[in-house]
N, C-alpha and C positions, 0 to 999 in steps of 0.2 A: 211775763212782762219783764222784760230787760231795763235797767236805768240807761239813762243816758245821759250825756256831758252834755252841762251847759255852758260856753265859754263866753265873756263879756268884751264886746270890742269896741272903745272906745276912738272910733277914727279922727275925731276933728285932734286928741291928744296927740294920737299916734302921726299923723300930718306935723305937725306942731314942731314934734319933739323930733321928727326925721329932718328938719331944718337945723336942728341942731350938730347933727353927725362932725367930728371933728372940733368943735367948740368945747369949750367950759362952762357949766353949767351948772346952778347951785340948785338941788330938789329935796323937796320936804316930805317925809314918807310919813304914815302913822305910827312910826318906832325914832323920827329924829330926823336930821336932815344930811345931806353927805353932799362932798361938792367933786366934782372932777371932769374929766374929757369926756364927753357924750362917744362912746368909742361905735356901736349899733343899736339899733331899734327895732326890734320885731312887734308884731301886733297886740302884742302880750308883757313882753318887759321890755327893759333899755340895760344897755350895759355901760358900765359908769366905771371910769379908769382914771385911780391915783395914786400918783407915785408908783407902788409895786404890789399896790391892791386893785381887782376887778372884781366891781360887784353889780350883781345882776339884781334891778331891780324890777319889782311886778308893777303893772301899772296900774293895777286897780287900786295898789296901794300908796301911789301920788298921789299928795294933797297939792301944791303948786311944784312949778319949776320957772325959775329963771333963769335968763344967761348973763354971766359973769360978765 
């Protein structure tokens, strides 16, 4: 018996947050919250660009996001 990957997809999020693409946007993870350009969104994380940091957040690990 082989394991197998279970991946979690949260679509109505992942809709949401792809309206954001090119915005600013402040998001609350369970390590803190971090604010920047919503730079892309795939089904799985968001990448989040500020200043001269890009950071790739997981989305299971959003608690909220709003836009700036």
């Amino acid at each position: 018996m082989q394991p197998k990957q279970v991946v979690v997809v949260e679509p109505f999020v992942y809709a949401t947050v792809s309206t954001l693409v090119g915005k600013r946007a402040v998001i609350e993870t369970s390590r803190g919250n971090l604010s920047g350009t919503v730079i892309d969104v795939k089904p799985d994380h968001i990448v989040l660009q500020e200043r001269d940091s890009t950071f790739f957040l997981r989305l299971c690990e959003v608690i909220w996001i709003m836009p700036e």
